[in-house]
N, C-alpha and C positions, 0 to 999 in steps of 0.2 A: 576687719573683713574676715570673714568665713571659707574657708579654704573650702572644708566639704561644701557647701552650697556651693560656689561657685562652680565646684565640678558639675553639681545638680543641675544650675541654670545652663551649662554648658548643653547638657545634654539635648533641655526640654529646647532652646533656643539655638539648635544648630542652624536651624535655617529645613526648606520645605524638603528636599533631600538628604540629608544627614541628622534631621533629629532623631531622638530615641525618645523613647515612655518609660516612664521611672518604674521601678519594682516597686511592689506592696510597700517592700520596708524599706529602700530607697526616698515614695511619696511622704510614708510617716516620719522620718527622717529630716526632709526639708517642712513639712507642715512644722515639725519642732522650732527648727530654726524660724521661721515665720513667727509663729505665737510669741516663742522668749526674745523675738526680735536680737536674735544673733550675728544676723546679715546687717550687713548695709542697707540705708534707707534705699540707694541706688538698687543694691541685690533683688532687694523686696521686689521694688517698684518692678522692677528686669523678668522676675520669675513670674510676677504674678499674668506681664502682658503678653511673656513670649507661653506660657502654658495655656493661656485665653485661643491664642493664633496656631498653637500644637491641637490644642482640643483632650481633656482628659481624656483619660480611659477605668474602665470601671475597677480597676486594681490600683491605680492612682487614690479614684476617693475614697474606699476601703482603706489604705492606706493610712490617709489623712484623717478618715478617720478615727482608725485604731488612737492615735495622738490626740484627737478632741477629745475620745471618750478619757485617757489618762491624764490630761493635764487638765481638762473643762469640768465644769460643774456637772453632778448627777445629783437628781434628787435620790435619796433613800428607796429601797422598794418596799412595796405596800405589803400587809399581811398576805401570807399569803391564800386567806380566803378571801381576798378581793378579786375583783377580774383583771384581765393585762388591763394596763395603762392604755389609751388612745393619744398617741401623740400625732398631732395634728400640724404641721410645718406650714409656712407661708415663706413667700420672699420677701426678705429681710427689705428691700428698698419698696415696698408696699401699692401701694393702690391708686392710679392715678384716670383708669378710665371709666370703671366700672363701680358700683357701691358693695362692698363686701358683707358676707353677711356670717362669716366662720365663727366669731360671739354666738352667733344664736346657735348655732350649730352645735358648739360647744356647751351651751347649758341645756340645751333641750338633750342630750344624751346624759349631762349629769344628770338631771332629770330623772332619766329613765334610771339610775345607780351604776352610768360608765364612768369611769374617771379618764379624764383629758389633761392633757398636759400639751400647756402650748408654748413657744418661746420663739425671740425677739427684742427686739432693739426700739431706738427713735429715730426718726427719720434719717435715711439712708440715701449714700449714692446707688446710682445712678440716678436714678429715677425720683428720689423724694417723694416718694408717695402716702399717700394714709398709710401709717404704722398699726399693725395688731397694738401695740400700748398704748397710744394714745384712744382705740376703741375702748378696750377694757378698763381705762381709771374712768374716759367719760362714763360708762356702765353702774361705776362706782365702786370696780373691783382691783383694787391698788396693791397688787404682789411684788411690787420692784423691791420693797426693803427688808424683805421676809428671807429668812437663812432659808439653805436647803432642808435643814431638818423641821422647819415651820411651813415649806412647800411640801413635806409629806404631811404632816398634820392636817391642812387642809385637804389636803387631795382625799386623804383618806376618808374624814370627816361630812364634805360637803362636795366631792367629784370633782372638781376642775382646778387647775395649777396654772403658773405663769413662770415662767427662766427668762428673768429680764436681765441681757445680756453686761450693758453698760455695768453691772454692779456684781455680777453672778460670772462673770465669764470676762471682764478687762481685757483679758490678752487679745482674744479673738474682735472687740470692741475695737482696740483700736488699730485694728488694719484696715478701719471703716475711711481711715485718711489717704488710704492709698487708690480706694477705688475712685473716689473726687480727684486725685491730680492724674490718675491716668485715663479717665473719662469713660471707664469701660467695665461690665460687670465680669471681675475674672471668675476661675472657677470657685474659688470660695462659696460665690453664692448660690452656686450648684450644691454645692456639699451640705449648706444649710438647711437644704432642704429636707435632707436624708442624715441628721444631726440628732440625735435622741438622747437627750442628755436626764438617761432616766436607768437607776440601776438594776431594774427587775423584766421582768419579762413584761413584752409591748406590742403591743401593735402602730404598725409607719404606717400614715396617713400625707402623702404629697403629691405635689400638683407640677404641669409641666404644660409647655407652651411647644415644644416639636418636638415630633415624634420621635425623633433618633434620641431621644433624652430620654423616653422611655425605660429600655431595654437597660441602657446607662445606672438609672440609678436602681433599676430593679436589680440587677446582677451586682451592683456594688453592695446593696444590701445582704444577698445572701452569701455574698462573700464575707460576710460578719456574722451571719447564721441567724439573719434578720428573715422572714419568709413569711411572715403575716402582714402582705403589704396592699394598702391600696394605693392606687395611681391613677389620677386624674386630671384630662387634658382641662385644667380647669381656666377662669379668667383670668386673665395676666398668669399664670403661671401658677396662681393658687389652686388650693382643692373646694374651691367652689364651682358647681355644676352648672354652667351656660343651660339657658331658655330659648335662648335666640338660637340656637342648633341642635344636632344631636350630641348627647350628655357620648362622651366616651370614656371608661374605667378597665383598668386593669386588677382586677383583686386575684386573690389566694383562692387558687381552685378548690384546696379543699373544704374551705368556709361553710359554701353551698351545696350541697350534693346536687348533682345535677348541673350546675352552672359553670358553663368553661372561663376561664381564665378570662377572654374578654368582651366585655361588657359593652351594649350599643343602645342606649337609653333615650325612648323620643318623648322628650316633653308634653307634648299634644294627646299620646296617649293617656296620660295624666290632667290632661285641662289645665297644663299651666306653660303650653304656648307663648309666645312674645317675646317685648325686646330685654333686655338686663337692661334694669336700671343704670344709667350713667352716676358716674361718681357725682357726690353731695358736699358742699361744704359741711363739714365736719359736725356745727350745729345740727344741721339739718337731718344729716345718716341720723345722729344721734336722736333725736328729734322720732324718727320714723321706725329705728330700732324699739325704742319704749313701746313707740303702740304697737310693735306684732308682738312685744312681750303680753299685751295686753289683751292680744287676741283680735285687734282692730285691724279694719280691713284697708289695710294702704298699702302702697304700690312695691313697697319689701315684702311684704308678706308671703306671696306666694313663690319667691325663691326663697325663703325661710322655708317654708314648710318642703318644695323640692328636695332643699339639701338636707334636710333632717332627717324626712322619709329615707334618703339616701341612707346615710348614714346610720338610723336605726334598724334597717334592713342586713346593712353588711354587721352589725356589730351585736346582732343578738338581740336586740330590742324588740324587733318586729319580727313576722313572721313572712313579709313580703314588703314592695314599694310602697303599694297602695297600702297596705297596713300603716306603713311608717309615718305616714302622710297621716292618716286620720288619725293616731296616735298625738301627733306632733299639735298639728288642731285642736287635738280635745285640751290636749296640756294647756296650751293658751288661753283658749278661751276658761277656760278653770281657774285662769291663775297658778299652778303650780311650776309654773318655770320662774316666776317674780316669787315668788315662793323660796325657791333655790338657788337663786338670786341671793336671795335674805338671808338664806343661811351661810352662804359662801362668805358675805359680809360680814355676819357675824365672827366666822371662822377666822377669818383676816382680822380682825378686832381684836378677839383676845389673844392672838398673837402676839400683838402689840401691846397690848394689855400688860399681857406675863412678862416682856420681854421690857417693860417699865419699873416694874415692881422689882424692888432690891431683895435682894436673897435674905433671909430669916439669921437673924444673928444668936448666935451660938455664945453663952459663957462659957469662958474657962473650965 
């Protein structure tokens, strides 16, 4: 047993009257103990439910995070004539009402020459939903076994990456058993969100389901001197942009000249009105993903191109929504996202490739 943790869970678990909120380096502190699993399985289990029923605070995940960035995986940073990194976050226990569509998102801005960096797991508690990895190999894009120095190769090469946790990140993987036996998503899976496990300068890209979560993970970001962020109340909690309502964003004021900080996006002014597609069996998404790569007109299609527009609009692609949208369009129907597609697979290939081939032997 962990003597400092317990004092930690002491704290966060006083009860509604006498808890306290951990300090910055306090929260980094007990994340330690969590990761290198120092605590008691009981500890874990204690801190993770009585901090759930406290409710972080944005110095807490800052905190926490400081510890993911030192002890978790970061990919390498990119020259630095490349643009920031886009990392794009989801919730780690995935997709279970809506069909997601953050894949296309992600190549149609590699596309454009952004580089994205996503990352994630296999299905997760609570929820068990569509995983971002299980999207991405059905794609045909398989980053799981790739070092981090073969994640910047790519990224570099052909724009988009993957930090597949189970193999890239173990420690944090397997606290994925604590959330199954106490039934409930603690804040871990808050922190994921706002998780960037990228060594260069980036751009945060994540999604949120109520609003007090907002301000949360915005202020914990720039308590890291993270301040290039967008935030969107997006479906289930991801950063994809609802049709069936109005699209709500929080970006980086200075991005846009002219545009304040928050963003109130109506679909209909767009002509792309209606409901979100309801989740698909997994064939199926996949199935419907190919054809808007194709540029075919099925029923994902025009939340693809919404979120792209989106996306190439905040990130330098476009020069407005509407821009981004017909941009995204012409890509499709051209072909050039199946295109870079092709080359991302390639990229993953001789990775594999080199990483086969025995080193060159040397006489005496």
């Amino acid at each position: 047993m962990s003597q400092q943790f317990r004092e930690l869970l002491q704290k966060v678990g006083n009860g509604a009257h006498t808890k306290q909120n951990l300090s910055r380096q306090e929260a980094a502190i007990a994340a330690r103990h969590l990761l290198e699993q120092e605590a008691t399985p009981a500890q874990i289990g204690a801190f993770l439910i009585a901090h759930r029923i406290k409710r972080p605070t944005s110095a807490e995940l800052a905190g926490m995070l400081d510890t993911y960035a030192e002890l978790g995986p970061q990919v390498p940073a990119l020259p630095a004539t490349e643009p920031p990194v886009i990392v794009m976050s989801t919730p780690y226990d995935g997709r279970s009402r809506t069909a997601p569509v953050t894949p296309l998102s992600a190549l149609i801005l590699a596309t454009a020459g952004l580089p994205v960096l996503l990352h994630g797991g296999d299905s997760a508690p609570t929820k068990h939903g569509l995983p971002l990895n299980d999207l991405l190999v059905g794609l045909g894009l398989d980053f799981r076994t790739l070092s981090l120095t073969q994640l910047q190769t790519v990224l570099t090469t052909s724009k988009l990456g993957f930090v597949y946790t189970p193999h890239h990140f173990p420690q944090a993987d397997a606290l994925m058993t604590y959330r199954e036996e106490i039934g409930k998503r603690p804040p871990l899976a808050t922190l994921e969100l706002i998780w960037l496990p990228y060594a260069g300068l980036c751009r945060a890209v994540a999604g949120y389901v109520h609003p007090p979560t907002e301000p949360l993970l915005r202020q914990a970001l720039a308590q890291r001197g993270i301040t290039d962020v967008v935030l969107v109340k997006g479906l289930e909690g991801s950063c994809d942009l609802p049709r069936a309502r109005t699209a709500i964003a929080t970006v980086s004021q200075s991005r846009i000249p002219g545009v304040g900080d928050y963003l109130k996006l109506h679909p209909r002014d767009y002509g792309f009105a209606g409901e979100d597609l309801p989740s698909l069996p997994l064939p199926e998404l996949l199935t419907q993903m190919e054809a808007v790569l194709r540029g075919e007109a099925v029923e994902l299609l025009p939340a693809a191109l919404w979120n792209a527009g989106f996306y190439l609009w905040q990130f330098g692609g476009a020069a407005s929504l509407a821009a981004g949208i017909d941009q995204a369009k012409t890509w499709l129907a051209a072909g050039r996202v199946v295109e870079q597609r092709r080359e991302i697979q390639q990229a993953i290939a001789a990775c594999h490739e080199l990483s086969r081939t025995p080193p060159p032997h040397h006489s005496p």
